[in-house]
C-alpha positions in Angstrom: 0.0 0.0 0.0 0.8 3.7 -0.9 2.3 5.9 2.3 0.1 9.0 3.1 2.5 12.0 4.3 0.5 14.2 7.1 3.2 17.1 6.9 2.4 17.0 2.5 -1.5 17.6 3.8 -0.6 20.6 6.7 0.4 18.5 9.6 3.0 20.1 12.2 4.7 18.0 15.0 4.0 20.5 18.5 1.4 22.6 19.4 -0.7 22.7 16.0 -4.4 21.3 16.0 -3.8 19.1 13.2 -7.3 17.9 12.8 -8.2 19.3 9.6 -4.7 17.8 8.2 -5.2 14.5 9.6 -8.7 14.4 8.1 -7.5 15.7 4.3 -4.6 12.5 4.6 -7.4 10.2 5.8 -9.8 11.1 2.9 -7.1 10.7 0.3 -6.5 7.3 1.6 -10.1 6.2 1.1 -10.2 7.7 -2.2 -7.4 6.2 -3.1 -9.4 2.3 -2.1 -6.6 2.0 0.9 -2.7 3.0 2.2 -0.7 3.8 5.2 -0.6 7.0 7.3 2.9 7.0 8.8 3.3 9.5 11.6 7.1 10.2 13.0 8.2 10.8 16.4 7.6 13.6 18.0 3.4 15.5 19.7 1.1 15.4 16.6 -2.0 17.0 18.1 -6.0 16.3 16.9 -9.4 15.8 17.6 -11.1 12.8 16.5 -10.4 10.5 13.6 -12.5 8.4 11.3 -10.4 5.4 9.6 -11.7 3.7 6.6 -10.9 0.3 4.9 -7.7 -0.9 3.8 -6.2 1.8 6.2 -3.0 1.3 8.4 -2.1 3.9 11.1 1.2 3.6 11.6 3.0 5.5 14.9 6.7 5.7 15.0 8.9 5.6 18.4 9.0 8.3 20.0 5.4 9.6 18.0 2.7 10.5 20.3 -0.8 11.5 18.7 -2.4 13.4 21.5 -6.5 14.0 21.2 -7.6 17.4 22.0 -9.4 17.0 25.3 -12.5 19.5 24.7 -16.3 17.3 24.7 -17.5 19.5 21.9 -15.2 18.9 19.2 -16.8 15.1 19.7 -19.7 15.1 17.8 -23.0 12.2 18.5 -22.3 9.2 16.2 -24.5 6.3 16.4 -23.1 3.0 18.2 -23.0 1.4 21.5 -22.4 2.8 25.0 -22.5 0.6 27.9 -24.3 -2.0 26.6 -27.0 -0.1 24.5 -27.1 1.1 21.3 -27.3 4.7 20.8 -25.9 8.4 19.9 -22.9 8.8 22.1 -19.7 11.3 21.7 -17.1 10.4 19.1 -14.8 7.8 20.1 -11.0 9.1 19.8 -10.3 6.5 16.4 -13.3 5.2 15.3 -14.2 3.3 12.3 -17.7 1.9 11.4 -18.7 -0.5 8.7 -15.2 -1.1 7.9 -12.8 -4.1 7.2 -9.0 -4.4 6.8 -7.8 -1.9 8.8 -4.5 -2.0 11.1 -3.5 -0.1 13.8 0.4 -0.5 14.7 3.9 0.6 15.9 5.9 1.8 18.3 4.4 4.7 19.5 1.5 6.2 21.8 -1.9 7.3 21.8 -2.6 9.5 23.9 -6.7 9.9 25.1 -5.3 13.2 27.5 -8.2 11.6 29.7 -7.9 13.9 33.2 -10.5 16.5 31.8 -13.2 14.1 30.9 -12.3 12.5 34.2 -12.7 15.8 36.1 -15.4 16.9 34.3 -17.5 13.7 35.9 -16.2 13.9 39.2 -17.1 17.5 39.3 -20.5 16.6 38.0 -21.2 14.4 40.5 -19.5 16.1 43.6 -22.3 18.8 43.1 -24.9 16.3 42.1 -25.9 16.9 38.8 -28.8 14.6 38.0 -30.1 15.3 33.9 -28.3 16.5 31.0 -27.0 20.2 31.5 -24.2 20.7 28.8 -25.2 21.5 25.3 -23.5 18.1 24.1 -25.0 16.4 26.6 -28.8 17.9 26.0 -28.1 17.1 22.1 -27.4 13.8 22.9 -30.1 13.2 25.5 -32.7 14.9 22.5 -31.4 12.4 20.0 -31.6 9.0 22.2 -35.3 9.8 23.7 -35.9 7.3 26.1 -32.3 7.3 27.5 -34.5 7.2 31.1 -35.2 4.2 30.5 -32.0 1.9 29.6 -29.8 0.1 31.6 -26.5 1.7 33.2 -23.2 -0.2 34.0 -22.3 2.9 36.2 -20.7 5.1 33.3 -23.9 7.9 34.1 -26.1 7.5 31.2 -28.9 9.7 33.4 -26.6 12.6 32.4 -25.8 11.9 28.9 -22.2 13.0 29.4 -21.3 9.8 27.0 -17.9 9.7 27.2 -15.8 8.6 24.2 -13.4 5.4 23.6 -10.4 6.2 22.6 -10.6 3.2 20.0 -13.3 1.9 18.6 -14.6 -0.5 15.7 -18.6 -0.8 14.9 -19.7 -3.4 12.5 -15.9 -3.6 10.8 -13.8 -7.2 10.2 -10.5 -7.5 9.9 -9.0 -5.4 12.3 -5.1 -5.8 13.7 -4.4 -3.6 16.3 -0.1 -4.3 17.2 2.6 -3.0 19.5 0.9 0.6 20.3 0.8 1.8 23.5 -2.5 3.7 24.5 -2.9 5.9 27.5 -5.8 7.9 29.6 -8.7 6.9 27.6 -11.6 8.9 28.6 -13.6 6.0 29.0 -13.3 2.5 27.7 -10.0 2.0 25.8 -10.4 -0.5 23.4 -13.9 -1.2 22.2 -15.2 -3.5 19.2 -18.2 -3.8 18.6 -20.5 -6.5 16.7 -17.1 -7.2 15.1 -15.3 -10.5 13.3 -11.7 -11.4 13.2 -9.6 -9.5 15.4 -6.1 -9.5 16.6 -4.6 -7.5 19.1 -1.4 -7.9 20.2 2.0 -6.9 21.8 0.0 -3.7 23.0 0.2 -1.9 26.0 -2.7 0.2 27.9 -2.2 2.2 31.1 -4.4 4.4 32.5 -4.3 5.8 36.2 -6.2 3.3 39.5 -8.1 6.6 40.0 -9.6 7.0 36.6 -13.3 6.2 36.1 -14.4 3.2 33.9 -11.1 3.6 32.2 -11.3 -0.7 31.0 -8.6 -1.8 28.9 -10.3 -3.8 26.5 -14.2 -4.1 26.0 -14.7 -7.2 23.5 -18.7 -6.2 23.0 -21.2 -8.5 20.8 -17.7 -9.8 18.8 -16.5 -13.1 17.6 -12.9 -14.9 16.3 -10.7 -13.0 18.5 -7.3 -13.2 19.9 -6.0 -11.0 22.6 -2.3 -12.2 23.0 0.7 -10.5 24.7 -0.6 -7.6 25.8 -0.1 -5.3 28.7 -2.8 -3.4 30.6 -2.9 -1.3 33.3 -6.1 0.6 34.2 -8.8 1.6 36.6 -11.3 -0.6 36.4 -11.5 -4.3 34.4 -8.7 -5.1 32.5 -9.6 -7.2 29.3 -14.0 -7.5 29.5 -16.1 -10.1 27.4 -19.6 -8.1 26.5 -22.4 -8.9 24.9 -25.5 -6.0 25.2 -27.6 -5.0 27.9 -31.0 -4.8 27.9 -34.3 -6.1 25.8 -32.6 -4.4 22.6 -29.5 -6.4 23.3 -31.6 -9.5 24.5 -33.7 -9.8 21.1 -30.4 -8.9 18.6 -28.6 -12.1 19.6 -25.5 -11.2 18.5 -23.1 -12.9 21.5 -19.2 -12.8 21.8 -18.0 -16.0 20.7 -14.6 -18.1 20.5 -12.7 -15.5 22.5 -8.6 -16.6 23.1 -6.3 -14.6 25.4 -2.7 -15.6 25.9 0.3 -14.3 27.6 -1.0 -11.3 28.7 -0.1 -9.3 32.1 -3.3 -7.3 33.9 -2.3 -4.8 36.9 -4.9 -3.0 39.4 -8.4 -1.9 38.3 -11.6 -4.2 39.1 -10.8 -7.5 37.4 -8.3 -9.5 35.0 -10.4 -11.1 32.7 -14.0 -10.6 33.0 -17.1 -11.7 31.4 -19.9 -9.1 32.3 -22.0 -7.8 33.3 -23.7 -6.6 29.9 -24.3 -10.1 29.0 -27.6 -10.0 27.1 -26.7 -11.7 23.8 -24.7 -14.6 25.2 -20.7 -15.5 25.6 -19.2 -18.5 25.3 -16.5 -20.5 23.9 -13.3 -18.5 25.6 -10.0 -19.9 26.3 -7.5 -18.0 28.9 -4.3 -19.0 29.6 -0.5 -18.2 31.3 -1.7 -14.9 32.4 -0.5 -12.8 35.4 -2.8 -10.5 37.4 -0.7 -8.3 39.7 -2.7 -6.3 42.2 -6.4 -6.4 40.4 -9.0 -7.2 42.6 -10.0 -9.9 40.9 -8.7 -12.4 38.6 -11.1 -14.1 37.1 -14.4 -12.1 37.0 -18.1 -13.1 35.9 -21.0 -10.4 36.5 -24.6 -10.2 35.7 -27.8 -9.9 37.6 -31.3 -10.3 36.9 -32.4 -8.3 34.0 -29.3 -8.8 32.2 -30.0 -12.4 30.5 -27.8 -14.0 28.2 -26.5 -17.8 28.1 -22.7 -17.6 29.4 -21.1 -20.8 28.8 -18.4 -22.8 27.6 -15.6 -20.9 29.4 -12.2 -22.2 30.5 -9.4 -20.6 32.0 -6.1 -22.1 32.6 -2.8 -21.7 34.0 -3.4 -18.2 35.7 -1.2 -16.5 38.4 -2.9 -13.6 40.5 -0.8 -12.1 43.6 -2.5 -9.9 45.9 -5.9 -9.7 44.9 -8.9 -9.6 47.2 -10.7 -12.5 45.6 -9.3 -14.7 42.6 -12.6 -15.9 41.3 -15.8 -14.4 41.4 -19.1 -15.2 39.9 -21.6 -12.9 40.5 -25.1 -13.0 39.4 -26.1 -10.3 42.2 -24.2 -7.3 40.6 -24.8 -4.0 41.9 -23.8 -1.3 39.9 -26.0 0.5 38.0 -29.0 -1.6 39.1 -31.3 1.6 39.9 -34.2 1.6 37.9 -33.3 -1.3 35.8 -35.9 -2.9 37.5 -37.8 -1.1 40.0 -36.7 -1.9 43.4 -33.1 -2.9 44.0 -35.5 -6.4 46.2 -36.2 -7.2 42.5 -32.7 -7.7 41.4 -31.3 -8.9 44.7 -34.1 -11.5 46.4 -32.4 -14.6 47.7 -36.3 -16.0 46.9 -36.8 -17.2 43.5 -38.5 -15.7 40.8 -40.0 -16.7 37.4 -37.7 -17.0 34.6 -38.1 -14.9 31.7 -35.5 -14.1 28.6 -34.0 -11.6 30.8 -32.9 -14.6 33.4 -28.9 -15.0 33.0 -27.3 -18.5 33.1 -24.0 -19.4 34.1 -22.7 -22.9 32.8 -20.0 -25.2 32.2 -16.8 -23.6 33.3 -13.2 -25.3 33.9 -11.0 -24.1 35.8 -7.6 -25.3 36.1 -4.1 -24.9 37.2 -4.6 -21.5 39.0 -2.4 -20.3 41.5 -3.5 -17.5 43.9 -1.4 -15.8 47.1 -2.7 -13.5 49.3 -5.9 -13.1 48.8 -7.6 -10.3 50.7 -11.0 -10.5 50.9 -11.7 -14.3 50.0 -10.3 -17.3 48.3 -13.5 -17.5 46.3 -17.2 -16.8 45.6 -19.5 -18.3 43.2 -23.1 -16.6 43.9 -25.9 -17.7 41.2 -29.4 -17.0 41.2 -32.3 -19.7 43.0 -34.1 -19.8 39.8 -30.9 -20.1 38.0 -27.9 -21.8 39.5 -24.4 -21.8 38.8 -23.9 -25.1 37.0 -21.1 -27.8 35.9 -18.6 -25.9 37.2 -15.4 -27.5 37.3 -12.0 -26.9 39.0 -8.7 -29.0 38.9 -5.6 -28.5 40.6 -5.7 -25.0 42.1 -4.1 -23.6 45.3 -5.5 -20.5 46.9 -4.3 -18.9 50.1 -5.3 -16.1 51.8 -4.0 -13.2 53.8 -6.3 -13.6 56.9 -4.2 -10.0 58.2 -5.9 -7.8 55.5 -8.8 -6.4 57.3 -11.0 -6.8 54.3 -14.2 -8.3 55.0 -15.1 -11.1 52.7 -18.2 -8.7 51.7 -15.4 -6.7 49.5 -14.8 -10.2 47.3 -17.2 -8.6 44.1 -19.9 -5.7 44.2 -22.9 -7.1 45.0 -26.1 -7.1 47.3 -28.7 -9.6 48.8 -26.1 -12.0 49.6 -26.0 -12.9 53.6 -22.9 -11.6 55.0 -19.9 -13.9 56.4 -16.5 -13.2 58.5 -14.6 -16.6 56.6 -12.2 -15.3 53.9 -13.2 -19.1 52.6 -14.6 -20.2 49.3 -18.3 -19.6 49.2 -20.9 -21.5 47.1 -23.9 -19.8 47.0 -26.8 -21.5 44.0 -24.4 -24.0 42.5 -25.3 -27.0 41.2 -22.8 -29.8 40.1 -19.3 -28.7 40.9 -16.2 -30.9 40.4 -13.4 -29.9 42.4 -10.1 -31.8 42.6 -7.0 -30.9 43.6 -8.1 -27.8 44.9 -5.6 -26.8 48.1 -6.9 -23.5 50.0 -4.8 -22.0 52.3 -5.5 -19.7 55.3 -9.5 -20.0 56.7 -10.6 -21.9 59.2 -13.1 -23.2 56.6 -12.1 -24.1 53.0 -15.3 -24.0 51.6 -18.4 -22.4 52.7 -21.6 -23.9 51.3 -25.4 -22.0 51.4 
């Protein structure tokens, strides 16, 4: 493929708003049916970007493309945000519709997150309830019934959508290598009812303090591979979605045959997590020789009523996690963003069954081996399904767990939820599981191993 000079099109390395130049270079590549914009080292400032097919963006050492951090450059573009689709702000890189398209080299994207991040903080230190920007009153006039759909937390009542700083809707073919991306605004890397993906040798980092800053966000996808990657964030590290809500439940579009290898997760929420928009199904995932330093969970699976979705088929293999507070948690009693979901938080959280619907989740035939788990602060493990619908065929071989019975975290801090009868044991709780297989399982530190209710 042809390379695509910025500078020949008006770009400046430093202080230059190169948007308009970035855009011309971008247009000329999809006139011209594909090619490569190469950018050298050195600050290339922008505001967002639209890539088309048969389009490489190539960064160079030392290059930094750093996004303008103003909310009104980002204009409303139709896709998904949290789990429903919708108008939401501009992601940073966003391609829609797409195929072929690869995103590599040595250098960084930077998201410039801290003024989204403030702006929500600030919003919600003085308690802003409804849409008071003018972006965020557009936005709320073009998705009318935003009242009424399901929330992971992000703060869809004000509208303030906050952008991804990549982001692929309905595209194939994507390859996303060796780029290092930084202070996403929100979500960092989010596909969406996407096929065959590959993302590797990349690096994400974004600050413990920041606000839904996930690393990856694998939405309604299928045929991917996440391998060698390196993410540290705020909240989960690499997430498995599939849709929230009766939208999401009647699409059907689930993730699907999902690998992730060799990768390294540090802080935020969870290592590798499956939830908790799970409308549309997930199944068939393979992880394996990870390490999860510091998250507070390894392996992660949220939903709740309301949520539905099949999730099955799962294994996960040969994973360290050091100083976590729980290494596994399934939790079909997730809190956040429950508020008007379904009425009454009772609705969600009743330990009394109820009748099942579409919108009933199911957790199913998981394996689970060769885990090994040190200080754990919270618990060594809590499985939690619903009466109605049970945790089932789970299966774990040859795991140790051991847990720091010094933290002073209660067990209540092993995943976010509510209903669930409290306990003082850091041990492994079962809580509406049905036909477990555990052997070789070694857990280290409570007085009880396992705690069955």
């Amino acid at each position: 493929m042809a390379n695509f000079d910025p500078v020949t099109f008006g770009a400046r390395e430093g202080e230059q708003d190169n948007s308009a130049a970035f855009c011309r270079t971008l247009a000329a590549i999809k006139e011209a049916g594909g090619g490569v914009l190469k950018i050298g080292p050195g600050m290339w400032r922008t505001g967002p970007m639209e890539i088309s097919s048969h389009t490489t963006l190539e960064l160079e050492e030392g290059t930094v493309l750093s996004f303008i951090p103003e909310p009104e450059r980002f204009l409303p573009v139709w896709s998904r945000w949290e789990g429903v689709e919708c108008f939401c702000f501009h992601p940073l890189i966003f391609a829609s519709g797409q195929e072929d398209i690869t995103i590599q080299g040595k250098g960084c994207i930077d998201g410039n997150g801290l003024v989204w991040w403030n702006l929500l903080r600030e919003k919600r230190k003085r308690g802003q309830i409804e849409p008071e920007s003018p972006q965020e009153k557009e936005l709320a006039r073009l998705n009318t019934n935003y009242r009424f759909q399901p929330s992971g937390g992000g703060g869809r009542y004000l509208q303030f959508l906050r952008p991804p700083l990549l982001q692929f809707f309905r595209c194939s073919g994507i390859r996303v290598e060796g780029i290092h991306l930084v202070n996403s605004p929100f979500w960092t890397v989010h596909p969406v009812f996407c096929r065959d993906l590959v993302f590797r040798n990349i690096s994400i980092s974004n600050p413990a303090e920041s606000p839904n800053t996930d690393g990856m966000d694998i939405d309604s996808c299928a045929d991917v591979l996440i391998e060698n990657c390196h993410i540290v964030v705020g909240d989960d590290g690499i997430a498995l979605k599939s849709g929230a809500g009766t939208d999401a439940i009647q699409t059907g579009s689930p993730t699907r045959n999902v690998t992730i290898r060799d990768c390294t997760i540090e802080k935020g929420h969870g290592g590798i997590v499956i939830g908790s928009e799970t409308a549309s199904g997930i199944s068939g995932v393979l992880a394996e020789d990870c390490l999860f330093k510091g998250t507070d969970r390894g392996i992660r699976i949220k939903t709740r009523r309301g949520r539905g979705g099949l999730i099955h088929n799962l294994e996960f293999r040969n994973l360290i996690m050091e100083n976590n507070l729980c290494p596994l948690a399934i939790n079909m009693y997730y809190r956040c963003g429950a508020e008007g979901e379904l009425g009454k938080p009772g609705g969600c959280f009743s330990q009394e069954s109820i009748p099942i619907s579409t919108a009933t989740p199911s957790i199913k035939n998981i394996r689970i081996s060769g885990i090994k788990a040190n200080d754990c602060r919270a618990s060594a493990g809590f499985i939690a399904g619903l009466p109605e619908s049970p945790v089932e065929n789970i299966t774990l071989l040859d795991c140790s767990f051991s847990t720091d019975e010094n933290s002073g975290i209660s067990p209540q801090e092993s995943d976010m939820f509510l209903g669930i009868p409290e306990t003082v044991e850091k041990s492994f709780r079962l809580l509406n599981v049905k036909t477990t297989e555990f052997s070789g399982v070694t857990i280290t530190g409570p007085a009880k191993a396992f705690i069955y209710q």
